[in-house]
N, C-alpha and C positions, 0 to 999 in steps of 0.2 A: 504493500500500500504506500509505503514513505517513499520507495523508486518513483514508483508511477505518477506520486503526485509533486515530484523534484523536477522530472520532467516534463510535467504540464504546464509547473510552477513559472519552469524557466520559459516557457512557451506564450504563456498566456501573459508572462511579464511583457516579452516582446511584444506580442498580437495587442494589447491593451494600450503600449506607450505607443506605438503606431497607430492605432486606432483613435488614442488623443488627440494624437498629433494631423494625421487625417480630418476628422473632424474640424477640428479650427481650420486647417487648410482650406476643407468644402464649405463650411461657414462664414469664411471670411472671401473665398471665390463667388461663389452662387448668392449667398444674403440669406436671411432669416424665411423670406415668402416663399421658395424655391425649396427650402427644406420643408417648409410649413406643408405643400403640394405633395412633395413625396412619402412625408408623414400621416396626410390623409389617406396616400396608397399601400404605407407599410401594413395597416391592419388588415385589408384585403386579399396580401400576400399569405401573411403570415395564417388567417382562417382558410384560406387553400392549401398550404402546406400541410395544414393538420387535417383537414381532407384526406387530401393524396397519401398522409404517411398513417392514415385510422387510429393513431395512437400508439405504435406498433415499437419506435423504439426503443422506451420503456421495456417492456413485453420482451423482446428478442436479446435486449441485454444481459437483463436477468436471468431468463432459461436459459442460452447459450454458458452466462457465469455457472449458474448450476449444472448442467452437463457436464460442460468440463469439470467443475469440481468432484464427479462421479464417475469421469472418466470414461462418459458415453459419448462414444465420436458418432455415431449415426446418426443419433437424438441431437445435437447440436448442430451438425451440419443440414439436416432437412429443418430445423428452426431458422435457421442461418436462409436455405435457400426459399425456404415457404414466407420469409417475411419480406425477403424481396421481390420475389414474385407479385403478392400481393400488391406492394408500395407500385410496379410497374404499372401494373393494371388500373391501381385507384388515381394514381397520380396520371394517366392518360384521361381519364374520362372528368377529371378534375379539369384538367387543362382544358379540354372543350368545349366544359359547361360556364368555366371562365371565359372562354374567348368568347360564347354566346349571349353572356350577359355584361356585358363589357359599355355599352352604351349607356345601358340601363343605369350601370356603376356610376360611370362617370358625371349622365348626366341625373338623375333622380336622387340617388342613394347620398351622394359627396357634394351633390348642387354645386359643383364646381369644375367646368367646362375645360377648366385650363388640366385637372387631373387625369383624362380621359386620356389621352397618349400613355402616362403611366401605367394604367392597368391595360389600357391592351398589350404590353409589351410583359407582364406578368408573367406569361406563359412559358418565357425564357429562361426566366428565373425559376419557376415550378420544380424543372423537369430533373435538373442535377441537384436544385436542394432538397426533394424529397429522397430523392435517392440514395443521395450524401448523408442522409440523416441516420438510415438505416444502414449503412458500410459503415459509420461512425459507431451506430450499437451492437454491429457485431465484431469491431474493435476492441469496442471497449467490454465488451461481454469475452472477453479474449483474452483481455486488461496485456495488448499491445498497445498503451501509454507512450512510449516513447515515440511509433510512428503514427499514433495523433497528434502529439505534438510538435511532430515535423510536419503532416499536412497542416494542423493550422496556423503555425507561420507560412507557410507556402499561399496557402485562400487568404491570407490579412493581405501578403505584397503585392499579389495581384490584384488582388479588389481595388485597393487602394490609386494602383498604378494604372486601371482600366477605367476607377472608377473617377478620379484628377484629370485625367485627359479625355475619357466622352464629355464632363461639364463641361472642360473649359471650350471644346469643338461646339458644343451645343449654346453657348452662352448667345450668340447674338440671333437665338431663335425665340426668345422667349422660356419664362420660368416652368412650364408646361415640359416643355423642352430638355430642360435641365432635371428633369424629376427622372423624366424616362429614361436619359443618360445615366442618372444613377441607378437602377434599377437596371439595365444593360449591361454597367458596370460588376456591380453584384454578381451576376449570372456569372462574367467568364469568370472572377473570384472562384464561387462555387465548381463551376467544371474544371477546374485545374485541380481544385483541393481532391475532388470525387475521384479522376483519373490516378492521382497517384495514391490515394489512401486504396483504390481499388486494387494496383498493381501489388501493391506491399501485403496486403490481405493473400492475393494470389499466389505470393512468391514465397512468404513468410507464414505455413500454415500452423495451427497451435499445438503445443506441445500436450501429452494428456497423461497428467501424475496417477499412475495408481490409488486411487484412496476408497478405502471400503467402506462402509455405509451401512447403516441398516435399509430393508426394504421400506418402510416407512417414514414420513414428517410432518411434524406439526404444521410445517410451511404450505403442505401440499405441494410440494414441488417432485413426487416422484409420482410416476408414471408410467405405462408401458416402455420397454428401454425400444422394442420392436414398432413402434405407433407412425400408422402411418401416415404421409404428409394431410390428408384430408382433417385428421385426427391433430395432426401441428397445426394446422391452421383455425379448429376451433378453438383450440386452448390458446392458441395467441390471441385470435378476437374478443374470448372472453375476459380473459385478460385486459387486451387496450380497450375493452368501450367506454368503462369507467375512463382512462385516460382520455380517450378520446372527448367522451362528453366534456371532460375538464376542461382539455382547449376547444373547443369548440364554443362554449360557453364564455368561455377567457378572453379568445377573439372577436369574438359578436361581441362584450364586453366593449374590446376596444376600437370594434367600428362604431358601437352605440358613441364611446367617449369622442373620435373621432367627427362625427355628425353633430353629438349635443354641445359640446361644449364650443367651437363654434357658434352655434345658434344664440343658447344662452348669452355667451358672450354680445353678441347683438341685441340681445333683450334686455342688456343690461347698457346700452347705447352706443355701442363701437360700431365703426363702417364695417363692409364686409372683410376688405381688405386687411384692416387692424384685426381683426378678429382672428384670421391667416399667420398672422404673424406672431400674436401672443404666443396663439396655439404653436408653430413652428417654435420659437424659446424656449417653452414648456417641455415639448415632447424631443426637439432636436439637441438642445442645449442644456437646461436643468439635469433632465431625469441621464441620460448620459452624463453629465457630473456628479450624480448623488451617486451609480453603479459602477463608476471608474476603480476604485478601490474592492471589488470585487473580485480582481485576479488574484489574491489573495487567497479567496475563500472559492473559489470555483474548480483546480484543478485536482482538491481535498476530495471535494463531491462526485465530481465525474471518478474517482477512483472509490470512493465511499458506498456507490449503490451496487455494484458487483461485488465489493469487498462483503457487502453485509449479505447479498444474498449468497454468495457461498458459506458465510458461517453460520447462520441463520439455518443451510441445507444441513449441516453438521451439530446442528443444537446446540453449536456453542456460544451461546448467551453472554458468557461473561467479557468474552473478546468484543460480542455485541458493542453491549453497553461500554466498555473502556473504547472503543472506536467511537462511537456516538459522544461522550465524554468530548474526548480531544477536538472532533470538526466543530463542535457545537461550541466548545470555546474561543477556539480559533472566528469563529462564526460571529461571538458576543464582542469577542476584542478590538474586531477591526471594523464591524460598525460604529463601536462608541469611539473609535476614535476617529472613524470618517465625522460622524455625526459634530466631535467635536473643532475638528479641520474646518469645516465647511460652515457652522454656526460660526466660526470664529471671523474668517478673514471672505464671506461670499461676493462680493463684488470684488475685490482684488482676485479671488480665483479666476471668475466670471471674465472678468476684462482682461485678465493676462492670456486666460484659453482662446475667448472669444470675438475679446473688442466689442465687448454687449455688459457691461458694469449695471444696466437697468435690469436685468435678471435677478440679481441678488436678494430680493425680495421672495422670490421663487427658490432660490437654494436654498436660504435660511431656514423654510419651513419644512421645507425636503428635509432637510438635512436633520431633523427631528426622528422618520421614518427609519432611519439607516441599521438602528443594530435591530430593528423587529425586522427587515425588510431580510435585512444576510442570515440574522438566526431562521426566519422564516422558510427559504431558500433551502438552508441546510436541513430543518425538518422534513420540506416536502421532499425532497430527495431522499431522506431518511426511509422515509412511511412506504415507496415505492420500493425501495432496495429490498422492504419487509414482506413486499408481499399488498400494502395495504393500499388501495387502490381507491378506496370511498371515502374516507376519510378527506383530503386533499380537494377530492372534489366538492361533498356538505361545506367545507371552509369558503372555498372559493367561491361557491353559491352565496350565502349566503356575505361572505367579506363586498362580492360584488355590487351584491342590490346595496349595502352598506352605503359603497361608493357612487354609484349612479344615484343616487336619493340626495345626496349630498351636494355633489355635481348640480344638478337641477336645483335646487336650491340656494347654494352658495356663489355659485359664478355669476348668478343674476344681477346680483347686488353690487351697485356700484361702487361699492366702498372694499369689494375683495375683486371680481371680475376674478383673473386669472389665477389671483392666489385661492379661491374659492377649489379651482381643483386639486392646489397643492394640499389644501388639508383634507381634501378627503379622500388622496391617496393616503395621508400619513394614519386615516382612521381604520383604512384598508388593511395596510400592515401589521398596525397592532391586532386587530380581531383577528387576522390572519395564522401571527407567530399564536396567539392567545389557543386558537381553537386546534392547530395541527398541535402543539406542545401538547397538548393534552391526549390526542390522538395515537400520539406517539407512546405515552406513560403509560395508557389503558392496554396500547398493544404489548409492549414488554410487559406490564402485569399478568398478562394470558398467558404470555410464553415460557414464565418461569413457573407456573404451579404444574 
């Protein structure tokens, strides 16, 4: 576990200070409206990705970790090949049903004409990050750590490098323009990252340590060792539909947030134009500075939900909980001290990233969110590694309406507008860490009687 997450560590430090650093580049190229456009289209992408991939990479991480920890090579390679398969099939009919509703997107759903190039060019993007998503969790259900972490520096330089140079080609076509160059951009990102995480998978297959087992587990993770693919592919659905509903739920979430907060912002007396722009600072600039500090605690987790569910397969509880322990501190520490970073000096961060010192009003209340937002993160990852699939979802449900009720309410008023959504994500996260913490101590309580 400590390898694999040294080598994400070092990865994600890279991918992350690049990604900063990109950012201010794209925000200070293109302008606040021009992210605001492509941020209306990011939630569009992101509820067809989880389409196309039904929830599956969860699901195929985990079995393939448990396999291997049991040393069944047939069972993890027809998991391996039945969740791709799948992703093929859902992620084509995805993309169709996208490119069919693409007008309707642009013009009804976003009421915003200039975004309509962006989501038609969606499709591009689809087709290798579904697919990429799924090669990444049978990596990682593989815990070949080290060659993720070389494909995701590989997808950050190229993104970066495709995604700097379609803006700046697209700049004198209009903000419209510049949305769908990023989103262009993206894709080849993705197809570079996919092609060689695919080779390294092929070339590099896994090793399978002997480890004996009883026939049964608490986890429910044992199974026919003979099961055939028909029989992999219900157990994987059953498995991702709770995921699935999650995002699916999470993304509607965020085209509702996308659509309303906008509006609101209008009912609260802004042009349409200003309203584009808030919203762009908010979702382009804030919330990427609250989760910048994040590379910290993310390549802990990408190594934490296979780690748990092979001990977990093994009933060994106690290792459980001392791994859960350590990410969850790691988790608490480096929120409170984002949290206190970012309360401290937010308009000096804001304008030394951004060149946008009017933001700081926006981070300072963010920056409230941070240690519930990483502790949080690190639960839900927790609660999947375990097996627990409902849980994560009731939170989300129920954190969401939290936030849209709030949303609709607070951004109205002219004395918060913008800030109005910053606290009702910060209300999000606490209910959030509040209801999976919990989730998480009832599941360990079952597991050890």
């Amino acid at each position: 576990m400590i390898r694999g997450a040294i080598w994400l560590g070092i990865a994600g430090l890279f991918a992350r200070g690049l990604g900063a650093l990109y950012r201010v580049a794209l925000v200070r190229l293109v302008g606040a409206e021009a992210i605001g456009i492509f941020q209306m289209a990011s939630p569009i992408f992101r509820l067809a990705l989880h389409l196309a991939t039904l929830g599956l990479p969860g699901p195929v991480a985990q079995m393939t970790s448990d396999a291997r920890g049991r040393a069944r090579r047939l069972q993890a390679r027809r998991v391996e090949q039945t969740g791709l398969g799948l992703t093929v099939v859902a992620t084509l009919a995805t993309g169709a049903g996208l490119a069919l509703l693409t007008p309707w997107i642009g013009q009804r759903l976003l009421h915003d004409e200039r975004s309509l190039l962006a989501v038609r060019v969606l499709p591009l993007w689809l087709l290798p990050a579904a697919v990429g998503t799924v090669v990444r969790a049978i990596a990682q259900g593989r815990q070949m750590m080290a060659d993720l972490a070389a494909t995701q520096t590989v997808e950050q330089v190229v993104r970066v490098g495709a995604v700097m140079a379609l803006a700046w080609m697209a700049l004198p076509f209009g903000h419209g323009t510049v949305a769908a160059a990023i989103v262009v951009g993206s894709a080849v990102g993705e197809l570079v990252s996919l092609l060689a995480l695919a080779w390294r998978l092929r070339v590099g297959p896994p090793s399978w340590p002997p480890v004996p087992l009883p026939a049964a587990s608490r986890t429910g993770g044992v199974w026919l060792l003979w099961a055939s693919p028909l029989a992999v592919a219900r157990r994987l659905l059953r498995l991702a539909s709770p995921l699935l509903l999650l995002q699916l739920v999470n993304n509607l979430t965020a085209t509702i947030n996308a659509v309303l907060i906008p509006r609101r912002l209008q009912a609260a007396g802004l042009a349409a134009a200003e309203a584009t722009i808030l919203y762009g600072e908010l979702t382009g600039m804030a919330l990427p500075l609250l989760y910048l500090p994040m590379v910290a605690v993310w390549p802990i987790t990408q190594v934490l939900m296979p780690d748990l569910a092979a001990q977990a397969a093994q009933e060994r509880w106690t290792a459980v909980q001392r791994r859960l322990g350590q990410a969850l501190g790691l988790a608490g520490a480096v929120g409170l001290a984002s949290w206190a970073l970012l309360a401290w000096q937010p308009a000096r961060m804001a304008g030394l990233l951004y060149g946008e010192p009017q933001i700081a009003g926006q981070v300072r209340v963010l920056a409230l969110s941070a240690p519930f937002a990483y502790v949080n993160h690190t639960l839900t990852v927790a609660l999947l590694g375990l097996g627990e699939t409902r849980t994560p979802l009731v939170t989300f449900l129920l954190a969401s309406s939290l936030r849209l009720g709030l949303i609709h309410v607070l951004v109205a008023r002219p004395d918060l507008t913008i800030l109005g959504a910053a606290w009702a994500l910060v209300a999000d996260e606490l209910l959030s860490a509040l209801l999976n913490g919990r989730g998480l101590w009832r599941r360990l309580r079952r597991a050890r009687r």
